[in-house]
One Martini backbone bead per residue (centre of mass of N, CA, C, O) as a GRO file, in nm:
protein
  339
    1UNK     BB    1   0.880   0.329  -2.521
    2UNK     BB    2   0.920   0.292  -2.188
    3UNK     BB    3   0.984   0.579  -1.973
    4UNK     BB    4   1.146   0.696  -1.637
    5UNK     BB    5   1.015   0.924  -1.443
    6UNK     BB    6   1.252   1.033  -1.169
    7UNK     BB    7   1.110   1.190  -0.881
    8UNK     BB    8   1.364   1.213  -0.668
    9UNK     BB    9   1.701   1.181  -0.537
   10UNK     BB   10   1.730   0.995  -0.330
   11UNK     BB   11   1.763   0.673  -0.218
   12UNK     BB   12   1.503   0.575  -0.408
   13UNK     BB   13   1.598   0.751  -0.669
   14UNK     BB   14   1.864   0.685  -0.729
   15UNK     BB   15   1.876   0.373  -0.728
   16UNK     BB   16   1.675   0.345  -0.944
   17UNK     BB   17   1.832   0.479  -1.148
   18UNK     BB   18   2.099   0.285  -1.123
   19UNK     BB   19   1.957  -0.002  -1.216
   20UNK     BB   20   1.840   0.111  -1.483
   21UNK     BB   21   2.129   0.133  -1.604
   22UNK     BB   22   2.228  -0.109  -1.591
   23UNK     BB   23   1.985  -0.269  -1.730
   24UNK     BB   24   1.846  -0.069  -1.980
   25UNK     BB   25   1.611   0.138  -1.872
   26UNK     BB   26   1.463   0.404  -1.984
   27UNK     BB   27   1.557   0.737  -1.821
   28UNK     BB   28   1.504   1.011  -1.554
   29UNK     BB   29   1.634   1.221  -1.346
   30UNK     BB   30   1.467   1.435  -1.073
   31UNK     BB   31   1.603   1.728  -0.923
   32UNK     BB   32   1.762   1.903  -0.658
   33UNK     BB   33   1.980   2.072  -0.566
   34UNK     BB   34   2.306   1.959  -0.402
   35UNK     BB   35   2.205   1.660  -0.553
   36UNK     BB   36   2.212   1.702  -0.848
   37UNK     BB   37   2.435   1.859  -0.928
   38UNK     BB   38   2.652   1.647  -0.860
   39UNK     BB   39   2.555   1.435  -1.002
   40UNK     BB   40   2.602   1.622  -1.285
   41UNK     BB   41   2.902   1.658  -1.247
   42UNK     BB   42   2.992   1.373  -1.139
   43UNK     BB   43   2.783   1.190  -0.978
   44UNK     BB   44   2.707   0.859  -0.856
   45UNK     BB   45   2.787   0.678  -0.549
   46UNK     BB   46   2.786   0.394  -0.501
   47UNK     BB   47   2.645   0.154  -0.282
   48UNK     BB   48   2.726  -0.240  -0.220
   49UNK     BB   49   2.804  -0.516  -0.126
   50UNK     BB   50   2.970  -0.532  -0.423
   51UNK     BB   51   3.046  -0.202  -0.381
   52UNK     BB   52   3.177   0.099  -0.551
   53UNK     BB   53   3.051   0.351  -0.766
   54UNK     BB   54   3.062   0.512  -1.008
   55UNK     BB   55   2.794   0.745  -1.204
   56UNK     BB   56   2.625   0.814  -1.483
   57UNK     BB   57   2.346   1.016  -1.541
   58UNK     BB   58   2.037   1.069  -1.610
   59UNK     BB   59   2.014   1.438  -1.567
   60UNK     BB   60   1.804   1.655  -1.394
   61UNK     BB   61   1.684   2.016  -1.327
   62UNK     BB   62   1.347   2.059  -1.230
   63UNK     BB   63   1.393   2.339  -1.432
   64UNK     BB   64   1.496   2.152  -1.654
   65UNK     BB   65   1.317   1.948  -1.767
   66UNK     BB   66   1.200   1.672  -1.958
   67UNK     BB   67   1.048   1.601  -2.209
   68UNK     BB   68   0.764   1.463  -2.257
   69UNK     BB   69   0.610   1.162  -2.302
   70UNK     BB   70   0.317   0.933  -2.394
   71UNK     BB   71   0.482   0.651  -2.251
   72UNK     BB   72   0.561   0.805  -2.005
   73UNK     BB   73   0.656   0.720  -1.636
   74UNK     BB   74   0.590   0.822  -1.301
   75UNK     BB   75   0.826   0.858  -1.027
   76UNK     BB   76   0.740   0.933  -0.712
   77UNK     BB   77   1.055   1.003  -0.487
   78UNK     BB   78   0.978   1.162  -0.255
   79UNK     BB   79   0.835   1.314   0.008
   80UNK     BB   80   0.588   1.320   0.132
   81UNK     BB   81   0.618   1.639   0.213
   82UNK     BB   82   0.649   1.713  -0.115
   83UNK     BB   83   0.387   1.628  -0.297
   84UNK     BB   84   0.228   1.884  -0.284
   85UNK     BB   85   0.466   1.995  -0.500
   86UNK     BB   86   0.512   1.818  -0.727
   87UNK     BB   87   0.201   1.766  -0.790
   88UNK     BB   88   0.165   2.058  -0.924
   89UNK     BB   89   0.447   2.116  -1.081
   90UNK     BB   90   0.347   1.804  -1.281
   91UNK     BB   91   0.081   1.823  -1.417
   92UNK     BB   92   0.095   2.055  -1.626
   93UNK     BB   93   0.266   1.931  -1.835
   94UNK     BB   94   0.363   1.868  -2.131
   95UNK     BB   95   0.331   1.694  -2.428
   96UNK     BB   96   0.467   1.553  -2.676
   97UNK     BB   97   0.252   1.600  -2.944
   98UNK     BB   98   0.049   1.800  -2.792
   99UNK     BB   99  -0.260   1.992  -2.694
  100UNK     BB  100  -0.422   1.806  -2.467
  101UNK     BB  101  -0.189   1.661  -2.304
  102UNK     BB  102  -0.075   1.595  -1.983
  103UNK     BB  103   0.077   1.452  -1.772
  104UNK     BB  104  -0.206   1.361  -1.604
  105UNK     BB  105  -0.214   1.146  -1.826
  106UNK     BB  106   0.002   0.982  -1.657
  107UNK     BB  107   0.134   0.778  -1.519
  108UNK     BB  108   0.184   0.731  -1.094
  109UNK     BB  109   0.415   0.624  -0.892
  110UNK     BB  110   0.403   0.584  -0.519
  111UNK     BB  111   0.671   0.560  -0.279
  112UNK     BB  112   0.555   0.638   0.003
  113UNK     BB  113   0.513   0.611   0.297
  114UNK     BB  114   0.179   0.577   0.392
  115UNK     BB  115  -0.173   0.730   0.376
  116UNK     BB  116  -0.179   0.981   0.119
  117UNK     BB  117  -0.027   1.048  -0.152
  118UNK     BB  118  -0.251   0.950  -0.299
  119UNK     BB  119  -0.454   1.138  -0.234
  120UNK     BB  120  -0.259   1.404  -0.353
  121UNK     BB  121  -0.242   1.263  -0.639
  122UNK     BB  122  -0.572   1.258  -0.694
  123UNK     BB  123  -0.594   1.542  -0.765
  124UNK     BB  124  -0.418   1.551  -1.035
  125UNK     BB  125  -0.397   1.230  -1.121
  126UNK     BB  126  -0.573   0.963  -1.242
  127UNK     BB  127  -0.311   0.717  -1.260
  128UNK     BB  128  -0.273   0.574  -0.978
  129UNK     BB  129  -0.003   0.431  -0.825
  130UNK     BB  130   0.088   0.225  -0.580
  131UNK     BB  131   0.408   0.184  -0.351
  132UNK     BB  132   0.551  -0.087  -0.160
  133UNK     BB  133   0.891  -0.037   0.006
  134UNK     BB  134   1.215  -0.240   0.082
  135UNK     BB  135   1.487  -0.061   0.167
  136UNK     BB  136   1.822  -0.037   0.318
  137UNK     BB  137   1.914   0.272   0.262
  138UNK     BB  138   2.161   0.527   0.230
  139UNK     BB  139   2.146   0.899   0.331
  140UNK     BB  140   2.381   1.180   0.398
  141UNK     BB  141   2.548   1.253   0.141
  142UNK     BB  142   2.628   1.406  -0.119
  143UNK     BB  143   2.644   1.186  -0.405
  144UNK     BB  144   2.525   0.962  -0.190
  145UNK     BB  145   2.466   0.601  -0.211
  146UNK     BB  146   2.331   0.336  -0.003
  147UNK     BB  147   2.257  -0.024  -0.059
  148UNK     BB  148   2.225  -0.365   0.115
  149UNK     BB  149   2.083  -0.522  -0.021
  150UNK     BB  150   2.065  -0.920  -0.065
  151UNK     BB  151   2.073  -0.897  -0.347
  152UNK     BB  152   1.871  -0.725  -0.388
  153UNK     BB  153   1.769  -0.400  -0.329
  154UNK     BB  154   1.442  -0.505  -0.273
  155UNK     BB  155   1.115  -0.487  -0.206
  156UNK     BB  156   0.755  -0.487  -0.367
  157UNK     BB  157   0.437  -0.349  -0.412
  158UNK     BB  158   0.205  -0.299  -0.681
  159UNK     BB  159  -0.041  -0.094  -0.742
  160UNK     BB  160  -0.383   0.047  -0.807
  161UNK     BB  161  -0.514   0.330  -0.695
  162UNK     BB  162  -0.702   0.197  -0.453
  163UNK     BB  163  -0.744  -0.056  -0.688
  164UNK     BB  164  -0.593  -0.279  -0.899
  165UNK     BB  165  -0.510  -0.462  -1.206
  166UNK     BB  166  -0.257  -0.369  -1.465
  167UNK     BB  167  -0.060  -0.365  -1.724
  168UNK     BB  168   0.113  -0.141  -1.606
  169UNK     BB  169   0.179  -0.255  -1.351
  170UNK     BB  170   0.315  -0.512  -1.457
  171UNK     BB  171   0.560  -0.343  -1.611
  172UNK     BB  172   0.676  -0.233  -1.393
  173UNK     BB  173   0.743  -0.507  -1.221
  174UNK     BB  174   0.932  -0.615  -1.404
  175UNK     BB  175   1.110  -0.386  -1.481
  176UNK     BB  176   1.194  -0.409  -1.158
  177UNK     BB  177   1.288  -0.687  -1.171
  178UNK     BB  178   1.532  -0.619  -1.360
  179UNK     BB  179   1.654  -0.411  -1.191
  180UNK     BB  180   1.692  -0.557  -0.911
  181UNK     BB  181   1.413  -0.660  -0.767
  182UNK     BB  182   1.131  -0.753  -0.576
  183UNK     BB  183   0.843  -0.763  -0.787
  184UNK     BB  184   0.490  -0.711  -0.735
  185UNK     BB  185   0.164  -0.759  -0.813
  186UNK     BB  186  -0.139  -0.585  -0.687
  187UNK     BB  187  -0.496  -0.532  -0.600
  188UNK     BB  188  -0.422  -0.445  -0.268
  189UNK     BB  189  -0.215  -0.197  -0.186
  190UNK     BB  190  -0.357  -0.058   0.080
  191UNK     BB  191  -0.254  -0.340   0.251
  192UNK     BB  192   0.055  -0.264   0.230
  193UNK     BB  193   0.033   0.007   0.344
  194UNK     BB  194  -0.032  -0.057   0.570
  195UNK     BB  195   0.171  -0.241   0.697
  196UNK     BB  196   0.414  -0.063   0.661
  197UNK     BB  197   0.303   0.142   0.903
  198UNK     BB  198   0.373  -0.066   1.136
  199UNK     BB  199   0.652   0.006   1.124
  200UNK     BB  200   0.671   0.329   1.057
  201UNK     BB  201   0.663   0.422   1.308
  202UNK     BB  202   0.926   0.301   1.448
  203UNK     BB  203   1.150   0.498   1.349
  204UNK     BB  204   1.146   0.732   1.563
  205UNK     BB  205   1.286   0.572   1.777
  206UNK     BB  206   1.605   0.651   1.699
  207UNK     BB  207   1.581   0.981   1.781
  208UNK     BB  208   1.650   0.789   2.092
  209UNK     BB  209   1.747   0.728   2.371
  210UNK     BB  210   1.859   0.380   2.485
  211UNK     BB  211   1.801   0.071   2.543
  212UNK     BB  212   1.722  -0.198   2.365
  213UNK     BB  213   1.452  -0.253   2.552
  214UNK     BB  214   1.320   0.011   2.526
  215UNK     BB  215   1.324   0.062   2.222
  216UNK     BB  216   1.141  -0.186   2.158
  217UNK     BB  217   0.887  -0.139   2.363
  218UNK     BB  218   0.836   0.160   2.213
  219UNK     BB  219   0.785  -0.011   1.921
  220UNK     BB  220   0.550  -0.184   1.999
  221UNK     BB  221   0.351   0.041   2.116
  222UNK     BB  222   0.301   0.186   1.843
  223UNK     BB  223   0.276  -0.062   1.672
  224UNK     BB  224  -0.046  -0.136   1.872
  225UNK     BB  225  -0.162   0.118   1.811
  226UNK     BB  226  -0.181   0.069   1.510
  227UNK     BB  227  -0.351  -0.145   1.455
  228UNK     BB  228  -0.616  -0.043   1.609
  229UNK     BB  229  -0.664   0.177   1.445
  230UNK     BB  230  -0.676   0.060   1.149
  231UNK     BB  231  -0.892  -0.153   1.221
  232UNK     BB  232  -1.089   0.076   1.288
  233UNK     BB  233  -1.029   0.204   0.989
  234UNK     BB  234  -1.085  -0.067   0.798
  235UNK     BB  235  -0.804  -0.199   0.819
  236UNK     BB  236  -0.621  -0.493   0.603
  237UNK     BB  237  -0.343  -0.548   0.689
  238UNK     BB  238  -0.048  -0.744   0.512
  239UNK     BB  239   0.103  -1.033   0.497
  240UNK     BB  240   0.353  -1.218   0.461
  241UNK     BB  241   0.244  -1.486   0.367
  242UNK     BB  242   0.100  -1.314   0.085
  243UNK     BB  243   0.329  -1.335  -0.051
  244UNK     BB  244   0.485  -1.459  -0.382
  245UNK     BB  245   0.776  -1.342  -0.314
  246UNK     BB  246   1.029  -1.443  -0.170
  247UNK     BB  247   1.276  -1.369   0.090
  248UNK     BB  248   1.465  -1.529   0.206
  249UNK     BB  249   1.743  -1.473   0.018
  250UNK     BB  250   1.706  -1.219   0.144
  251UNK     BB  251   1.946  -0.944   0.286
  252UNK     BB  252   2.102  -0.775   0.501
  253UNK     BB  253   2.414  -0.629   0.487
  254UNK     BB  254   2.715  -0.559   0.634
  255UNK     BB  255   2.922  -0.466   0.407
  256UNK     BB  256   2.759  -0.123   0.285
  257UNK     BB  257   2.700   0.121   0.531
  258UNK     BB  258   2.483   0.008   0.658
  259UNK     BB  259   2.294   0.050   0.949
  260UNK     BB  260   2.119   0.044   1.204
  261UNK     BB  261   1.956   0.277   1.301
  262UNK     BB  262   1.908   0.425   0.988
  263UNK     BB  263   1.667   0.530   0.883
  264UNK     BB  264   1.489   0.768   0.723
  265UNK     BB  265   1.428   0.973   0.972
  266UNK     BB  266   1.739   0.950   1.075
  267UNK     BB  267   1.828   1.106   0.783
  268UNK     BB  268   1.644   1.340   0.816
  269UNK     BB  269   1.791   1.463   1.101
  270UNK     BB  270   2.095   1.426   1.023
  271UNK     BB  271   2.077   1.649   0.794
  272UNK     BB  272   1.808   1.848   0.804
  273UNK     BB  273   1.558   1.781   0.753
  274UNK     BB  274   1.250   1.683   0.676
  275UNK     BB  275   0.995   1.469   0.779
  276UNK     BB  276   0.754   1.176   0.831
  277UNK     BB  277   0.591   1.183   1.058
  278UNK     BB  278   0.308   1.336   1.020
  279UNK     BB  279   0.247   1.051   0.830
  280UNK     BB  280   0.278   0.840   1.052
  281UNK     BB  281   0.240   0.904   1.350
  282UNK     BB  282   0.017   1.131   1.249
  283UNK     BB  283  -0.184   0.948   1.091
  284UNK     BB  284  -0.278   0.777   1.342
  285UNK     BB  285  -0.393   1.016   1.484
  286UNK     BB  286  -0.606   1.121   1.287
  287UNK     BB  287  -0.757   0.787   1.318
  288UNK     BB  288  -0.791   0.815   1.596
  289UNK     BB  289  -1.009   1.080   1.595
  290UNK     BB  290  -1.193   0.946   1.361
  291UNK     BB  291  -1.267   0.668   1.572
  292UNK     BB  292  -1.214   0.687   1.870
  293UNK     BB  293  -0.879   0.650   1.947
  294UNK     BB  294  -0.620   0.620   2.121
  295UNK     BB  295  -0.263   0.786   2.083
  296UNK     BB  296  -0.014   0.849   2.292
  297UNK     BB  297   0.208   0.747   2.180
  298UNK     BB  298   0.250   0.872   1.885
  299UNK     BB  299   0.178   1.151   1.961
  300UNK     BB  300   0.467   1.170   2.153
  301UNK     BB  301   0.661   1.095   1.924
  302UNK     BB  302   0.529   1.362   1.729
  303UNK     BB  303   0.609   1.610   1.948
  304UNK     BB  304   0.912   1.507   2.020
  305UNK     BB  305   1.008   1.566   1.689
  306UNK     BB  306   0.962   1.854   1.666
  307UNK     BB  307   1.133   1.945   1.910
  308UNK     BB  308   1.405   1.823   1.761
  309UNK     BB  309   1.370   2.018   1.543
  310UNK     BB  310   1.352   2.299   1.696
  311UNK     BB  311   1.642   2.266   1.807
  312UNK     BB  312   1.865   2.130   1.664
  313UNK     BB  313   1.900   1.846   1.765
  314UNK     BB  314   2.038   1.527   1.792
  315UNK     BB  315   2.013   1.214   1.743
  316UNK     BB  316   2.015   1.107   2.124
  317UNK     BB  317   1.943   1.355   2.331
  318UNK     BB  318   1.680   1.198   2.393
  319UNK     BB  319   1.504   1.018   2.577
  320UNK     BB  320   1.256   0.771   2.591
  321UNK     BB  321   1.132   0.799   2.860
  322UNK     BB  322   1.081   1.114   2.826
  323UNK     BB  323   0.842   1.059   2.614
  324UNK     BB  324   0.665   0.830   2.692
  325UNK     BB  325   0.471   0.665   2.821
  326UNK     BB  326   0.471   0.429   3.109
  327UNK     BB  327   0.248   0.299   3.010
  328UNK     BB  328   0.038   0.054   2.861
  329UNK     BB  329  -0.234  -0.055   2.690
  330UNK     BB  330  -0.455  -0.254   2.789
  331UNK     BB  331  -0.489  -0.417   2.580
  332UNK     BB  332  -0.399  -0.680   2.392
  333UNK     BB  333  -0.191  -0.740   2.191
  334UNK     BB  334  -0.104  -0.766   1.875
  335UNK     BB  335   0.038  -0.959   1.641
  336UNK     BB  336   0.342  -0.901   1.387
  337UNK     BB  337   0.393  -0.916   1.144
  338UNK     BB  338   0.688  -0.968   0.912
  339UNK     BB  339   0.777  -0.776   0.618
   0.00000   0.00000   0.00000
C-alpha cells in the first residue's frame, strides 16, 4: 500500500496532511522547528470555509524521520529555496528490508512555485514528478493553517519531470482527488509550471504600498515581461482553457480566515523567513539574461524585495511608484489567461 511522505510542514504539506488524514490514506508528515514540535505536541489547528477544527496527525521531527518503505511516495512541500538541502538530506537514507536500494529511487513530486525545484531534485532522486498546485491556504502563526479553497481545497496538475505520463502519476492524481484536490495527470507538466510562474511574478508585489490601480498595473507589467522571456526562453505556458477538470464550481470562500493579498510571499515576509523571489522574478531575470531579453520590472521588483528583507522593515512600508520603473516596455502586452 502506497504510503505519501510529506516533506515540509507549511500550508501545503499541513493541509496535505490533513485532508490525507480526513480521507484515511496514508501517510507521514515530516517537518522541522517549532512548527512541527507544536503540531507534535498539540496538533495543527486547521481552518476551512465549514470551520476550524484541531486535528492530530502522524508527524515526525526531520531528525527523527519514519523508516522509509519501498511503496512509499515522497511529496516535498518546502520552499523552492529550502530544495537544495532538503533532497540532500533525504536523497540517500536507507529503505526498510533493502541493502542497496535508497530514497533516491523512491518517486519524488516537487510542489513548489517556479522552474528550478524539478532540476535540483533531479540530481540526486531519478523518479521525479512535478505539480502545479492551486490553493489559497494562510499560514502566520505556528501550528495554524488555514485554507479558502471551496469546495476543494485546491486544483494541480501533475505529470513526470521532464515530460510523460505513467501509472504512478495517475495513483497520485487519483488519490489526491480522494483527498478533496481537483487533480489531473498531465504529460506537459512543465508547461504548467511555465504558466503558474506567470502569476506567481506577481506575488511580489504585495510586499508594498500602492493603490489598488498602481497595484494591478505594476502586476500586468511583471507578468507581460514574464511571458517575453518565457516565449523567448521556448516555454509554452498552458492555458487555463486546456484542463480537463472544470474550475467553474470551485471559488474563494470569504469566511476562510484568508484575505486576498496575501500569497505566499508576503506570508513569508510576514513570518520573517526567507523567500521565494529569487526564483520566480529572479527566474525570469535568469532566462532574460540567457536569452538577451531585458527584465527591469522583475529585475527592479527582486532587488527590492531583498531590500525589504535586509531591513527587516514590514510589507507595505515601501511604495511601489518608488521601486518599478516609470514607463512600460514598448512591446505590446500579450493577454494572459487565467488559471
Amino acid at each position: 500500500m502506497t504510503r505519501y511522505i510529506i516533506i515540509g510542514a507549511g500550508a501545503v504539506g499541513a493541509s496535505l496532511a490533513a485532508e490525507f488524514q480526513r480521507a484515511g490514506i496514508d501517510y507521514a508528515l515530516v517537518g522541522r522547528g517549532r512548527q512541527i514540535k507544536h503540531i507534535l505536541e498539540h496538533g495543527l489547528e486547521y481552518r476551512r470555509p465549514s470551520g476550524a477544527q484541531t486535528i492530530r496527525l502522524n508527524t515526525f521531527d526531520v531528525s527523527e524521520p519514519p523508516i522509509l518503505r519501498k511503496s512509499d511516495i515522497l511529496l516535498l512541500t518546502v520552499k523552492t529555496q529550502d530544495v537544495e538541502e532538503a533532497t540532500r538530506d533525504w536523497a540517500e537514507l536507507p529503505l526498510e528490508d533493502s541493502t542497496t536500494e535508497t530514497s533516491s529511487d523512491l518517486p519524488i513530486v516537487t510542489f513548489q512555485n517556479g522552474l528550478s525545484s524539478e532540476d535540483i531534485t533531479l540530481r540526486r532522486f531519478q523518479n521525479v514528478y512535478a505539480a502545479s498546485i492551486l490553493t489559497p491556504a494562510l499560514f502566520l502563526e505556528t501550528g495554524k493553517v488555514s485554507v479558502a479553497g471551496d469546495p476543494q481545497v485546491g486544483a494541480l496538475t501533475l505529470g513526470r519531470y521532464p515530460s510523460g505520463r505513467d501509472a504512478i502519476a495517475d495513483e497520485i492524481t487519483a488519490d489526491l482527488t480522494a483527498a478533496n484536490y481537483l487533480a489531473e495527470p498531465r504529460d506537459d507538466i512543465r508547461r504548467w509550471k511555465a504558466a503558474k510562474l506567470l502569476h506567481n511574478v506577481r506575488n511580489a508585489v504585495e510586499l508594498f504600498a500602492g493603490t489598488p490601480e498602481q497595484l494591478q498595473q505594476a502586476g500586468d507589467d511583471l507578468s507581460q515581461e514574464a511571458a517575453r522571456v518565457l516565449k523567448a526562453a521556448g516555454f509554452d505556458p498552458a492555458q487555463a482553457t486546456e484542463r480537463k477538470i472544470s474550475l467553474d464550481g470551485w471559488r474563494i470562500a470569504d469566511n476562510s480566515g484568508v484575505k486576498r493579498g496575501q500569497q505566499s510571499t508576503w506570508q513569508s515576509f510576514s513570518r520573517g523567513s526567507s523567500s521565494e523571489v529569487d526564483y520566480l522574478n529572479g527566474e525570469i531575470v535568469r532566462l532574460g539574461r540567457l536569452h538577451g531579453i531585458e527584465t527591469p520590472f522583475n529585475r527592479a521588483i527582486q532587488q527590492a524585495a531583498a531590500s525589504l528583507a535586509r531591513s527587516g522593515s514590514a510589507p507595505g512600508s515601501i511604495d511601489i511608484a518608488d521601486v518599478l520603473p516609470k514607463t512600460a516596455l514598448q512591446e505590446p502586452p500579450s493577454k494572459l489567461a487565467a488559471l
